[in-house]
Phi, psi and omega in degrees: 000125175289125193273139150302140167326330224252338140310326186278327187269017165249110153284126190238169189294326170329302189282301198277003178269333195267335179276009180234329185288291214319301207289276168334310175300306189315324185247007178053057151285340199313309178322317188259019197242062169296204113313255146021288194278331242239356198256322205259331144288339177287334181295332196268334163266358180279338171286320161327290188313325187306316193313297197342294198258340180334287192231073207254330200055191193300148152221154177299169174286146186077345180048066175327138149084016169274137168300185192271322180301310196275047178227288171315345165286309191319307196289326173312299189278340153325314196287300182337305165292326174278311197306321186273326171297327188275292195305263256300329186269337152266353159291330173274034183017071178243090176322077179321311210273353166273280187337290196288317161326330208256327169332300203279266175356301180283355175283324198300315181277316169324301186237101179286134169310315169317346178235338190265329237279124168073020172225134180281353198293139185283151203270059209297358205161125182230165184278332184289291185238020186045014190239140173300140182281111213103003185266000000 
């Protein structure tokens, strides 16, 4: 059976976790994908992606007026930035995709709609767990 585009564009972290060990094995990187390294290359692209946008001032949602180039750039350093966070999260044997899910719940308690809705403001002490938000 022949897969649809629309199959082919759903990627799970499962896939891209089995295609970066894959990647790695091909190239005997395995040596050098310490937790240490693999955490000091996500910084070092998350500082790329940061370049992008440095002097930009705020941009809209959708990025109005980005060329077809810097947006197809936008998208490198992003994949960049998930690909070394997915190896990092399977050499430290961490389920990214359970971690950020249990991630959300505890946020869901955390910033109660009732308190949060329609506010950036941090939460200094909430009814749920009395702890400063970030602890």
């Amino acid at each position: 059976m022949e897969s649809t585009t629309e199959e082919k564009n759903n990627v799970s972290l499962e896939d891209l976790k089995s295609k970066m060990a894959e990647f790695a094995k091909e190239r005997d990187w395995d040596q050098f994908h310490s937790p240490r390294n693999l955490l000091l290359a996500l910084v070092g692209e998350v500082g790329e992606l940061s370049e992008i946008f440095q002097w930009k001032g705020e941009v809209p949602r959708g990025l109005p007026g980005w060329k077809e180039e810097e947006k197809q750039h936008l998208g490198e350093e992003l994949s960049d930035v998930l690909l070394y966070l997915v190896r990092l999260s399977d050499i430290c044997e961490v389920d990214l995709g359970k971690a950020a899910l249990r991630k959300l719940e505890l946020n869901a308690l955390k910033y109660p709609v009732s308190l949060s809705k329609g506010s950036s403001k941090k939460l200094a002490f909430n009814s749920v767990d009395n702890h400063k938000p970030n602890e």
